[in-house]
Residue, then its C-alpha position, 0 to 999 in steps of 0.5 A: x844465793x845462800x849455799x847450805x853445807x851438807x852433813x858430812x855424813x848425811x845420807x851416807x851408806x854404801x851398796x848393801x849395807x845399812x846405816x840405820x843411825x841417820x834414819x832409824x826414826x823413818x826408814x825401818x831397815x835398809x830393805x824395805x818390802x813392796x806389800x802384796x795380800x797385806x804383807x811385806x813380800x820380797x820380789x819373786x825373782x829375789x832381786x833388789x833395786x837401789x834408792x838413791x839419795x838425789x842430794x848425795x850423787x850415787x849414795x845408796x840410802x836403801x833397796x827395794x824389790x825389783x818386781x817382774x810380770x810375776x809379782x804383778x799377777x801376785x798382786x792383781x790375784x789379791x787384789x780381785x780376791x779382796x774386791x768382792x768382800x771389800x766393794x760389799x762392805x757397807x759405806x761407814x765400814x770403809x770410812x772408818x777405814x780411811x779415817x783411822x789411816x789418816x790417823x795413823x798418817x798424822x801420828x808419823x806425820x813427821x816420818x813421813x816428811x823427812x822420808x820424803x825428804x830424803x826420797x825424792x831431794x824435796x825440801x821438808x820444810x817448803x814441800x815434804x811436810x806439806x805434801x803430807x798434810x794433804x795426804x792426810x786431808x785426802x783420806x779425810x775428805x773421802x773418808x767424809x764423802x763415803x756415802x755419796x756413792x749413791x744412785x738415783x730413782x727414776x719417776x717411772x709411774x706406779x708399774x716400774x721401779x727405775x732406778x741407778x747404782x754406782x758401782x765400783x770398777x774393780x782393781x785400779x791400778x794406780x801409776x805414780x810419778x817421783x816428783x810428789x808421790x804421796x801427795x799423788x798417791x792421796x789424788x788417787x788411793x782414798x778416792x778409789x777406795x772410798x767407792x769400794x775398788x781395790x789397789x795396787x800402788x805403783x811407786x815410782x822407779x826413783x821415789x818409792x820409800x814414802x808409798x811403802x810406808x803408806x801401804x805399810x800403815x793400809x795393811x793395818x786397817x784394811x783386809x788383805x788385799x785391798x791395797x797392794x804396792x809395787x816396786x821396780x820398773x815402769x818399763x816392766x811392771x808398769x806396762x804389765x799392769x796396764x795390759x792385765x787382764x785382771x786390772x780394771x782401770x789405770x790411773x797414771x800421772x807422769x809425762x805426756x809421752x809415758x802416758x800415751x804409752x800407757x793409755x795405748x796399751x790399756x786402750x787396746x783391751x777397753x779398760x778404763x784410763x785416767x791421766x794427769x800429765x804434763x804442762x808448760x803453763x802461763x802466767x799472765x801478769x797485767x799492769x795494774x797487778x804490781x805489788x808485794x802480794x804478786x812476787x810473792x805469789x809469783x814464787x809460789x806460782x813457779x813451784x822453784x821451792x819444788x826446783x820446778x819439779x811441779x806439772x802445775x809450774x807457771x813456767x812461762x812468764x805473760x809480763x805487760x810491757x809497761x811492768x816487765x823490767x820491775x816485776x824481774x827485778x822484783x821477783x829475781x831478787x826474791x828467787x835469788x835469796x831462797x836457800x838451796x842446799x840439804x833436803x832434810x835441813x830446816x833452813x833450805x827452800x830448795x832441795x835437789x831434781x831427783x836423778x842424774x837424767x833429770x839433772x842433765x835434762x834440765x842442764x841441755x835446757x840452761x845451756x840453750x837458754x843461756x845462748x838465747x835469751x838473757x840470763x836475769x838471774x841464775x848461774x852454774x852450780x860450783x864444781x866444788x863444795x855441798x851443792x857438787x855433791x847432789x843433783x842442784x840447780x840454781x833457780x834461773x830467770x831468762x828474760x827477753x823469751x818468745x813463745x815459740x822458743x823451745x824453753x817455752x814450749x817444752x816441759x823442762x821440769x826444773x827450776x827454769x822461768x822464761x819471761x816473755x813480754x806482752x802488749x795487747x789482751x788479744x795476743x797474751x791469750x793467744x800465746x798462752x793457749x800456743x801450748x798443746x798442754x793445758x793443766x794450769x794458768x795463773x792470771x794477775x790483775x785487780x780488775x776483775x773483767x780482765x782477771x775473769x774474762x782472760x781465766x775464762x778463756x786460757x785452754x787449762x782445767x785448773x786455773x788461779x786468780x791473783x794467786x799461786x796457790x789456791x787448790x784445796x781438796x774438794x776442788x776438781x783438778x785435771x788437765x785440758x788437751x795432752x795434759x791428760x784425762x779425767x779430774x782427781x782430789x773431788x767428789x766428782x772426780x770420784x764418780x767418774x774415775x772410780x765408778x761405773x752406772x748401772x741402770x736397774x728396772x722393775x715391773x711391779x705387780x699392781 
């Protein structure tokens, strides 16, 4: 396992002050603004939170509002006065909008990915820059689909003109997690814009540099108002937006229990609720799937490059009997050798969890894995040297698992697979569906009536074949049982999540 040093003044800056020579090129001052009516606002009380760097422990890399119940009224007041110009605005008109963001994305495209990087501990080369090409994807492809807002006209004989409008919900509120934040915002902003709503962007407590920037380069583009962005607690503001009055629909993601929590309290007035949460999803390896192209895809499956911070990471581990000691060995020697260490170095393939609670978590699990099952690859992180100085965990492998273990049942969210062996077709489909999450499944065989007919029958919304990856935008993407609500990154995610059908009826004079 390769251990990359850190920069022995990477990232450093103390409380209230700025050390603008590390990130002069992304990050334009040590306080960075929430963004209300098209311009950078201070929160009303006047207080800042910190950002802190998760490959430094308690390394201060910049501060932001800390937003209460007022801010949020801001907001909302300027996001309804924008609605009704914005949601009459003809379809080309928001289009052009959405693709001169993209531009504007694209030409900081590298900011963007390096600010990731630093915001939430991913590595820029394996996920940050990534996770910016599908932002700018996003608002490309609903800046193409625009015109599809449309309706239908009814064939109701020649005294009656019968026919539908799809039409804007309002303010939406958009509630975003830490682990990929721009990408989740590109699911949800461009979609609910391009159908002619407003938005007010809630950036995550520990994650809000990169939406602060996106709703820097919005305000470029679009009228005062139509996109606002937010910052501070989600046990605060977060809660206050999703019992607004003046907020129409809340699209949340984050963890099943947050977003109980959240549907709960918007329910309670009949607004309209999305919600992408959380999974512990299968991975079922058939016997006659064995080959370089399956470790390589199992290593993208299990989002280890994004040190298990993915809600789609195929966690738990379906090997057939006959190929479970071969495909562990395989796959551990392809985890063993990714590089951990720097975010914002070339040369890492797995940067640091985002927090000291995040950290801990995932610790408690490995501490009780490692008393269970058997340890095929992983280890503590040393107490001295770079890997010391961030929340890192190494990637870790336990073999010898059941699926009623607590490892393979709960959402760890961190670099943890747990390989459980199988036998029988009938059975392997069982444990997978044993889960009351069902985002995602990956399924591995060359034989496509097992491929198919076990895809078919896995509880999940979004399932791959023979691949770790797969999902281009376009294609619908949500959850079955408590992994949530609603489908996102697609035409018909759009129509569903971000309008609502009137149905209009004329008698004609003859």
């Amino acid at each position: 396992m390769t251990q990359l040093n850190l920069p022995s003044d990477s990232g450093r800056s103390t409380a209230g002050t700025s050390d603008s020579s590390d990130y002069s090129s992304f990050l334009s001052g040590f306080d960075q603004p929430m963004w209300i009516g098209g311009a950078p606002v201070e929160a009303a009380s006047g207080q800042w939170r910190e950002v802190l760097n998760p490959a430094r422990r308690e390394t201060v890399i910049a501060r932001v509002p800390a937003a209460g119940p007022e801010d949020v009224d801001r907001a909302v007041a300027a996001a309804r006065e924008a609605f009704p110009g914005w949601r009459s605005a003809h379809f080309t008109v928001r289009s052009r909008a959405l693709s001169l963001i993209a531009d504007d994305i694209e030409a900081r495209a590298e900011d963007f990915s390096r600010l990731t990087a630093l915001d939430t501990g991913n590595a820029l080369r394996t996920q940050a820059r990534p996770e910016v090409t599908t932002l700018v994807a996003l608002f490309r492809y609903f800046a193409g689909i625009a015109g599809e807002v449309k309706g239908v006209t009814l064939p109701a004989g020649e005294g009656q003109l019968q026919y539908t409008r799809l039409e804007p919900l309002g303010v939406v509120a958009c509630i975003l997690p830490w682990n990929s934040p721009l990408m989740i915002a590109g699911f949800k902003l461009p979609a609910a814009l391009a159908a002619g709503n407003t938005v007010i962007l809630k950036a995550a407590d520990d994650a809000p540099l990169t939406i602060l920037l996106l709703a820097e380069i919005c305000a470029r583009h679009l009228p005062p108002g139509t996109v606002n962005a937010l910052t501070g607690r989600g046990s605060i503001i977060g809660a206050a937006l999703a019992e607004h009055p003046g907020v129409d629909k809340v699209s949340f993601t984050g963890s099943t229990e947050v977003g109980r929590g959240v549907a709960r309290t918007a329910g309670e007035r009949l607004a309209h609720v999305s919600l992408e949460l959380g999974g512990k999803n299968p991975s079922i390896v058939f016997p006659d799937a064995v080959d370089e192209d399956l470790i390589d895809g199992l290593l993208l499956a299990s989002r280890f490059t994004r040190q298990g911070q993915s809600c789609t990471a195929g966690s738990r581990l379906f090997l057939h009997e006959d190929i479970y000691d071969e495909v562990l060995e395989r796959l551990s020697a392809k985890l063993g050798a990714l590089t951990v260490g720097d975010p914002l170095d070339e040369a890492t393939d797995m940067g640091a969890v985002i927090n000291n609670s995040q950290f801990s978590s995932i610790s408690g699990y490995l501490e009780e894995g490692r008393s269970s099952m058997a340890t095929i690859l992983g280890g503590s992180v040393p107490d001295e040297g770079p890997l010391s100085e961030g929340y890192f965990h190494l990637p870790t492998v336990f073999g010898g698992g059941r699926n009623d273990f607590r490892l393979a049942q709960e959402e760890i969210f961190g670099p943890v697979l747990v390989a459980i062996p199988w036998r029988d077709t009938e059975d392997v489909i069982r444990m997978a569906n044993e889960s009351h999450y069902g985002l995602a499944a990956y399924v591995w065989s060359h034989n496509l009536d097992n491929a198919l007919n076990t895809a078919h029958r896995v509880e999940a919304g979004w399932v791959q074949v023979n691949q770790g990856g797969g999902q281009v935008v376009g294609q619908s993407y949500g959850g079955y049982k408590q992994s949530g609500i609603g489908r996102e990154v697609s035409l018909e995610g759009m129509l569903a999540g971000f309008t609502q059908t009137k149905q209009i009826n004329v008698k004609l004079r003859g």
